[in-house]
C-alpha positions in Angstrom: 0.0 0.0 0.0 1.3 3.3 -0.8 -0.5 6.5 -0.6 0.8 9.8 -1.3 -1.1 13.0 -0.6 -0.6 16.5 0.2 -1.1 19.1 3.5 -3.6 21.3 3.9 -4.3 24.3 1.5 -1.4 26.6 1.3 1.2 24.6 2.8 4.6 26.0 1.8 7.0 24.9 -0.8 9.7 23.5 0.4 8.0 22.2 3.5 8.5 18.8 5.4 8.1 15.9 3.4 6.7 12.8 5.8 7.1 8.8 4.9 5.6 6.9 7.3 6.4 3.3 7.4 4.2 0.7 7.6 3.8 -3.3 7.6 0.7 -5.2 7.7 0.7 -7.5 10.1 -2.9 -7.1 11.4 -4.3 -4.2 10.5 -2.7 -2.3 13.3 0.2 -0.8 11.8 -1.2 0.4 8.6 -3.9 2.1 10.6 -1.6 4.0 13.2 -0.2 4.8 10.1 -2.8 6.5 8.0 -3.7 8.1 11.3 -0.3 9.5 11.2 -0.9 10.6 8.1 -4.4 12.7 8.4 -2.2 14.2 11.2 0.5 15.4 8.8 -2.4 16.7 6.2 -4.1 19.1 9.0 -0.7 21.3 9.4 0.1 24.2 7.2 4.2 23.0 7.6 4.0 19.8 5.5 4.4 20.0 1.9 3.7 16.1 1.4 3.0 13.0 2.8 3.2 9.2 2.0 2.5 6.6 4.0 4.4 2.9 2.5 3.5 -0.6 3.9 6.6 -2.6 3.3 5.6 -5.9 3.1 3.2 -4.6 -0.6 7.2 -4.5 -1.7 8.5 -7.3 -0.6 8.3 -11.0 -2.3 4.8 -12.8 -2.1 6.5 -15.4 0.4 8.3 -13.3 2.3 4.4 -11.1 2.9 2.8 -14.0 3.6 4.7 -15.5 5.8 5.1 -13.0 7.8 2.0 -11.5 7.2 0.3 -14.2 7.6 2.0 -16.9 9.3 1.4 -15.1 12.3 -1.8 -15.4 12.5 -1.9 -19.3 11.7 0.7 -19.5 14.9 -1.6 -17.6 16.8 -4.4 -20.0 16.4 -2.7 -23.2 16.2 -0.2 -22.6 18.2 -0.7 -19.4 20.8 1.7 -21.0 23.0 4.9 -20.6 20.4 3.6 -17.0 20.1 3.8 -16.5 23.6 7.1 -18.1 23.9 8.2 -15.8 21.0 7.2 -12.5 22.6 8.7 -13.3 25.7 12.0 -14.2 24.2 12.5 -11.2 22.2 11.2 -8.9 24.9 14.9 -8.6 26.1 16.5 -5.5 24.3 18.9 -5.3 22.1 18.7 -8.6 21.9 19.5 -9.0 18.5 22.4 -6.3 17.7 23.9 -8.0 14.1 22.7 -6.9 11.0 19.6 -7.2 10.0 19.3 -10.6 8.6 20.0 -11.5 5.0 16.3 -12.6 3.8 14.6 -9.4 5.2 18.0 -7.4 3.4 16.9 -8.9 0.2 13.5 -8.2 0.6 14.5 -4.0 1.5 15.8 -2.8 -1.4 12.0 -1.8 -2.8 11.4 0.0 0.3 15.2 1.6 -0.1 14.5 2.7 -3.5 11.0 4.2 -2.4 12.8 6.3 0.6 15.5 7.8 -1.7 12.9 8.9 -4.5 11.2 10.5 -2.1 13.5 12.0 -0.6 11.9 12.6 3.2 13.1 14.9 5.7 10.8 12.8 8.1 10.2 9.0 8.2 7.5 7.6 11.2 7.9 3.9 11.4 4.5 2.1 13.0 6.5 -1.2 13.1 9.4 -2.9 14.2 10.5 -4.1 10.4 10.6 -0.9 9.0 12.2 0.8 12.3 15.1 -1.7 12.1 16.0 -0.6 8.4 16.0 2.8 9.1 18.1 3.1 11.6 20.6 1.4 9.5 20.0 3.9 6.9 20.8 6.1 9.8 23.9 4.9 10.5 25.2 4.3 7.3 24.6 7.9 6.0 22.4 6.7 3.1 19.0 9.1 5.0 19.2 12.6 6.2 16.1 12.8 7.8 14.1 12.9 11.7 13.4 9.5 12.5 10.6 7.9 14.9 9.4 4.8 16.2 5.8 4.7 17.1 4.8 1.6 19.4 1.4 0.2 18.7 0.4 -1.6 21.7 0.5 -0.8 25.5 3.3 -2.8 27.2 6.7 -1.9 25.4 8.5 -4.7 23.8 12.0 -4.7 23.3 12.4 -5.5 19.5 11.1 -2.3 18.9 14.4 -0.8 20.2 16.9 0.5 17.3 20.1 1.5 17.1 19.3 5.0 15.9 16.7 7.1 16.1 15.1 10.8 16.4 12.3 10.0 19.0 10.5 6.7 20.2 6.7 7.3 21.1 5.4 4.3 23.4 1.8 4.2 24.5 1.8 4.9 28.4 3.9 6.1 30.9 5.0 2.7 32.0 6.6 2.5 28.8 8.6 5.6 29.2 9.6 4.6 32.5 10.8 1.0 31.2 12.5 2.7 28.4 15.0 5.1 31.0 15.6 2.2 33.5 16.7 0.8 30.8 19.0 3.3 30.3 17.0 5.7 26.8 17.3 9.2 27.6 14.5 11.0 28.9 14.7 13.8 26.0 14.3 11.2 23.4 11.3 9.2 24.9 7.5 10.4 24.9 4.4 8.6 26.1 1.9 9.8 23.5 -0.5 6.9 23.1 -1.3 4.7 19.8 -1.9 6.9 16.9 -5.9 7.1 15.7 -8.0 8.2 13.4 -9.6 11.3 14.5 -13.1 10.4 16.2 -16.0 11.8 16.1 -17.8 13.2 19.0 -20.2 11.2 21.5 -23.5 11.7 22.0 -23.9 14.4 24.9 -27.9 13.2 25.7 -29.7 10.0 25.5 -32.1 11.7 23.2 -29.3 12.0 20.4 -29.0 8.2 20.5 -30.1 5.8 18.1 -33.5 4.1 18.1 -34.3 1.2 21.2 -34.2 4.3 23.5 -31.6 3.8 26.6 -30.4 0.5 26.5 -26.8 -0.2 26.6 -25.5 -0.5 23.3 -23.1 -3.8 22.3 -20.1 -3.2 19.8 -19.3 -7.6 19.2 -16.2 -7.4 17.0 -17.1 -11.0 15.4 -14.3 -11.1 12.9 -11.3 -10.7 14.7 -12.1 -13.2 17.4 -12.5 -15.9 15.1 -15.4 -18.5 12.9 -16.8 -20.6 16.1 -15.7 -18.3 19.0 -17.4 -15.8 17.6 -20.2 -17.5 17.0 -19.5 -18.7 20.9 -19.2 -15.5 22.0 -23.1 -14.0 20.2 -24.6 -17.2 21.7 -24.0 -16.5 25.4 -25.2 -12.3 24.7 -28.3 -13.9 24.0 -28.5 -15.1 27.8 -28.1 -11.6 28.7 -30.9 -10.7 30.5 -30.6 -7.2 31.0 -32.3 -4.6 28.1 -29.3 -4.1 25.4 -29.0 -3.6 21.8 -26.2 -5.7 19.7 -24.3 -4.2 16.8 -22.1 -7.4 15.5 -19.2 -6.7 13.2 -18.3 -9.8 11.0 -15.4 -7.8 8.5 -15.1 -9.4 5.9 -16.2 -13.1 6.6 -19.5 -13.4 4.2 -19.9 -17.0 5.7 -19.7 -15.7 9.4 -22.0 -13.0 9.2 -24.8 -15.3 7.5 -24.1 -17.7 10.0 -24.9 -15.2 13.1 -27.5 -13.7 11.2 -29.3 -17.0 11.1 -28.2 -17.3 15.0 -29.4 -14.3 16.3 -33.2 -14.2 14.0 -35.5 -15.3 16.8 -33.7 -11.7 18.6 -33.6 -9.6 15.4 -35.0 -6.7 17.3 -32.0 -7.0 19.5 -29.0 -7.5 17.0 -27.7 -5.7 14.2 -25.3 -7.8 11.8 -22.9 -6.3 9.8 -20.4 -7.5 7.1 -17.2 -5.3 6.7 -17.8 -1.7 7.9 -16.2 2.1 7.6 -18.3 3.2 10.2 -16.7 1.3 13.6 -16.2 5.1 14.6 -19.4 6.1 14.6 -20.5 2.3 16.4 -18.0 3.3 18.7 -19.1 6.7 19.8 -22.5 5.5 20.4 -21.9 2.3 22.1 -21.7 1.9 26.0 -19.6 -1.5 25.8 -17.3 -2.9 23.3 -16.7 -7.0 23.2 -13.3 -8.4 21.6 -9.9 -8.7 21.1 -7.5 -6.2 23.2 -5.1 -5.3 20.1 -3.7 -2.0 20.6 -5.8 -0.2 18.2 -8.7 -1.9 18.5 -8.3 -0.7 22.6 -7.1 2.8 22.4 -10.2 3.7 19.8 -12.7 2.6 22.2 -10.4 4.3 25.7 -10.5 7.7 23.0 -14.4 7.0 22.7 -14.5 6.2 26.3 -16.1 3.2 25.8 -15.0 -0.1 28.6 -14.0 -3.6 26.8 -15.2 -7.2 27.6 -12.4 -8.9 26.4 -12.4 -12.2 24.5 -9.6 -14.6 22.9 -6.6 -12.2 23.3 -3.5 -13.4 21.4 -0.8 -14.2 24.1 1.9 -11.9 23.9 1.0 -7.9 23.3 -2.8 -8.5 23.3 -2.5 -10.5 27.1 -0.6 -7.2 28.0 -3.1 -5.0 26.4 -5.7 -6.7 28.3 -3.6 -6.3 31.4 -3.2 -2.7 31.7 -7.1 -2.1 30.8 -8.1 -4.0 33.3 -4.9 -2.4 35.9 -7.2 0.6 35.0 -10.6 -0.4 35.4 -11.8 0.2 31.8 -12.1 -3.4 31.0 -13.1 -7.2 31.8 -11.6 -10.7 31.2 -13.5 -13.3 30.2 -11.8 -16.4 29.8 -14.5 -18.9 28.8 -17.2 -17.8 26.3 -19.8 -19.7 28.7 -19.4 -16.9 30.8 -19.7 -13.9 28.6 -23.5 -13.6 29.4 -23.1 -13.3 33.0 -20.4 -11.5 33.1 -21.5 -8.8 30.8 -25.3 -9.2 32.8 -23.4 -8.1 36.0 -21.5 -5.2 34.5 -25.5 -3.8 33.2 -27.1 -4.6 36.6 -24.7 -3.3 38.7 -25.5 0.5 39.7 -23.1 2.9 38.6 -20.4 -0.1 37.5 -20.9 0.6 33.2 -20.1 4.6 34.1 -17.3 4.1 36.3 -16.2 2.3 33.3 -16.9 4.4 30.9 -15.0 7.2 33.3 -11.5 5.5 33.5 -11.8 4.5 29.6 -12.1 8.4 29.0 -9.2 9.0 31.3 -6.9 6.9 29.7 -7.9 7.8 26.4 -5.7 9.3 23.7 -7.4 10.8 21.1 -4.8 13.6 19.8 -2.0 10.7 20.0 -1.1 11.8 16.2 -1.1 14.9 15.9 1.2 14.9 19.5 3.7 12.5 17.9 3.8 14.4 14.6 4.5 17.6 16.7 6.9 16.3 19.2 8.8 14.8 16.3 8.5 17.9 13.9 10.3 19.2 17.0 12.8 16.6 17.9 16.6 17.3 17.8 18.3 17.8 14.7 20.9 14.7 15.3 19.6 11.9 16.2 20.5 9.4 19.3 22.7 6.9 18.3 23.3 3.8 20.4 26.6 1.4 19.8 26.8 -2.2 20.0 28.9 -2.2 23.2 26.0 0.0 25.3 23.5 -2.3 23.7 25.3 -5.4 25.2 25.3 -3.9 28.6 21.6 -2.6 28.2 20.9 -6.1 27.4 23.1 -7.6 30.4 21.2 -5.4 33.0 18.0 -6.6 32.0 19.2 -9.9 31.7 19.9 -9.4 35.8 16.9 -7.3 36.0 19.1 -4.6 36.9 18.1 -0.6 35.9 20.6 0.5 33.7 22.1 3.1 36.8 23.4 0.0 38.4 25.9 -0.8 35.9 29.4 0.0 36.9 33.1 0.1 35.6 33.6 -0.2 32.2 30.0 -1.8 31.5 28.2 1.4 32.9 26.8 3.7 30.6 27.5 7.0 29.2 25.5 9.6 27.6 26.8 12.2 25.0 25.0 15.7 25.0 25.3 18.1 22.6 26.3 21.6 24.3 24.6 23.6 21.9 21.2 22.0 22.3 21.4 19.8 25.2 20.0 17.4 23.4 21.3 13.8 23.9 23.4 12.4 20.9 24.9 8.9 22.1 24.6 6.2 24.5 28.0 4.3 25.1 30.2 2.1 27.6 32.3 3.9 29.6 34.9 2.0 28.2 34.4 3.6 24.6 34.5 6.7 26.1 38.2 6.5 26.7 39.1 5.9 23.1 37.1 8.9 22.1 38.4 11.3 24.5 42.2 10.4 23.6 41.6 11.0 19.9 38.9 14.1 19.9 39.6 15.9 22.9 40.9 19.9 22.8 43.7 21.0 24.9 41.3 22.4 27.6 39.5 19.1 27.5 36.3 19.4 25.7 35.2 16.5 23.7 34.5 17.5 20.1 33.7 15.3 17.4 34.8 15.6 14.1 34.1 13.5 10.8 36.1 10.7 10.7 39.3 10.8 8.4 39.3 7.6 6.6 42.8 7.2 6.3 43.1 7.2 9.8 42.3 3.0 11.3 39.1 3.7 13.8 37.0 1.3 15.0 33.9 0.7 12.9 31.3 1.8 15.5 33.3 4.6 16.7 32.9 5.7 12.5 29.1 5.0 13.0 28.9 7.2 15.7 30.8 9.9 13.9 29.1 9.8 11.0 25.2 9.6 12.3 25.7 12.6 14.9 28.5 15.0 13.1 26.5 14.5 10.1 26.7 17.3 7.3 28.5 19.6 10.0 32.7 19.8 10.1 32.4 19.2 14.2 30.3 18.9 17.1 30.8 19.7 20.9 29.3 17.5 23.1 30.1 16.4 27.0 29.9 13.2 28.3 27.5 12.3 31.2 27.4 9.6 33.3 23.9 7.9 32.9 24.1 8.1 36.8 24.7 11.4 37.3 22.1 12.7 34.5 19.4 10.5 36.3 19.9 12.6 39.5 19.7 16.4 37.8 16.5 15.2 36.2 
């Protein structure tokens, strides 16, 4: 998918130029994406916009399997999904190249980023986020990066080597991301990018027809053929008044299948095929009943609308689920022959659906975009470049579920701030430190660094480092902080 459009009326020439990066895997990621995107197109500063999902680029296998093979693991086997969020949870885990097969399958997405020449790329997944930060390094983009988590709990594979910013959906996340050793200038909790909403009904009056009763979002398609039909079944033991809206997407044969379920209630239920409108559903519903994915969760929080959650995929969605329900905004239900009564008591108890609805509203994010376009609009001009060495002892702390502060000797870590801005440019070992300061050091001591001289032997990532933070400029001043000193003055 690539889609290219333009700002808003009168934006002026020679403006940003914005690529956000996409791949779809779910349709999560694409639409954190085009949110990003109507973002861009409502400021005056942005001369043009293109959002690219990078598996429409890549080779038919490689889409599918990764596109899709996901999904077969997570219903045939959840519990190697599970196993392979927790194992690449640890980060920095992988610090290598990226590997050979997803190389291949980059230069399409390569060739797209130099003919269009962005001063901006947003990536709204991992895959795209790990190639351009070795763009980054390599000097082959010029341009404000940013990764843009799309799910509550951070994971570590999102972590890259270089970047501009790194948006993460909570404040959780941005703590994780410092005891891990990030700087606190380069980390925002924004929320998930969504698509602008529209507004909720103020007065009972401006609802739809069947009067007052609580109104059902069932999201049918994306909790699977027989659980969802599961999952109707035992709403039709509800006893409390309620109106049904079930979505089906685009599964024809589920949707005549619950159709046919729910006829002897067709004053109840509403079944619907594929739909455009789940924003509108969503601003007139009282209680939403599906899948935590991150999306899916932070529309109905911006709606303020509480989840019943069914058939989460272990991994991110089990975490999703987790914090909405840490918050009060959501229930479990972990059997579908409970989903009746569970719902029933969530109706019938006073005052229990609008404390609900209350901590969904206050957890909601519904400018997310437009905050992480601005906060990256007005990032640093270098970015923050980590090296192999400070990822190893990243990785090492949480290994020993240490913070990143208790490293010491030559494994702690060091940041490198520009004196200019103040802006934080690098995150090494102590023990790098050393070589730099012997070779880029001025007579009264400051640390300045300078484009590396080929001729002269450096080590590679020393080079990397150079090249990514000096960039276009002759030199650069920075000092060199002790992570546990810059924890203290913050």
């Amino acid at each position: 998918m690539l889609v290219s459009a333009r700002s808003a009326r009168g934006a002026p020439a020679g403006g940003e130029r914005v690529l956000v990066l996409s791949a779809g895997v779910g349709s999560g990621h694409n639409s954190a994406a085009s949110a990003v995107r109507e973002a861009c197109e409502a400021r005056g500063d942005i001369d043009q916009v293109q959002v690219l999902d990078v598996l429409d680029v890549s080779s038919v296998l490689y889409r599918d399997l990764l596109g899709k093979g996901y999904f077969v693991l997570a219903e045939g086997a959840p519990w190697l999904v599970e196993w392979g969020y927790d194992f690449s949870d640890q980060p920095f885990r992988r610090r290598g190249l990226i590997d050979p097969w997803t190389t291949a399958n980059s230069f399409p997405t390569i060739s797209a980023i130099k003919r269009f020449r962005p001063t901006v790329i947003v990536c709204t997944h991992f895959l795209p986020a790990q190639l351009v930060s070795s763009l980054l390094l390599r000097g082959v983009i010029d341009a404000r990066t940013a990764v843009v988590t799309t799910d509550y709990d951070f994971q570590g594979l999102w972590l890259t080597s270089a970047f501009h910013a790194f948006f993460v959906a909570r404040e959780e996340g941005r703590m994780q991301l410092t005891a891990l050793g990030l700087p606190r200038d380069r980390v925002a909790a924004t929320g998930i990018p969504i698509a602008p909403q529209p507004a909720r009904p103020v007065n009972e009056q401006d609802r739809p027809s069947r009067g007052a009763d609580p109104a059902l979002v069932i999201s049918a398609g994306a909790s699977g053929g027989d659980y969802a039909v599961a999952v109707v079944r035992q709403t039709m033991h509800i006893r409390s008044p309620f109106r049904a809206t079930v979505v089906c997407g685009r599964n024809e044969a589920l949707r005549q299948q619950i159709e046919r379920l729910v006829a002897p209630m067709a004053d109840r239920y509403e079944v619907l095929g594929y739909t455009s409108e789940m924003p509108r559903l969503l601003a007139e519903a009282d209680l939403f009943i599906g899948k935590p994915g991150g999306l899916t969760a932070s529309e109905c929080m911006a709606a303020g609308v509480p989840m019943v959650l069914v058939n989460p995929i272990p991994g991110q969605e089990d975490r999703n689920g987790d914090y909405l329900m840490e918050q009060g905004a959501a229930i479990r239900c972990n059997t579908p022959s409970t989903i009746g009564w569970k719902i029933d008591q969530v109706l019938r108890e006073p005052g229990r659906l609008e404390r609900m609805r209350e901590s969904a509203r206050r957890i909601g994010r519904p400018d997310a975009a437009s905050d992480v376009v601005r906060r990256l609009l007005d990032a640093p001009r270098r970015p923050l470049v980590v090296t192999r060495a400070a990822q190893r002892s990243v990785f090492a702390a949480s290994a020993r579920r240490l913070m990143a502060t208790e490293l010491s000797g030559s494994a702690s870590v060091v940041y490198l701030v520009e004196r200019a801005t103040g802006a934080t440019v690098g995150l090494l070992r102590a023990a790098e430190l050393v070589d730099l300061q012997r070779r880029y050091s001025d007579a009264d001591g400051t640390l300045v660094l300078r484009r590396p001289d080929p001729r002269v032997p450096f080590r590679w990532e020393a080079r990397r480092l150079m090249r990514s933070v000096v960039g276009r400029d002759e030199s650069v001043a920075v000092d060199a902080v002790p992570l546990a000193a810059a924890v203290q003055d913050s």
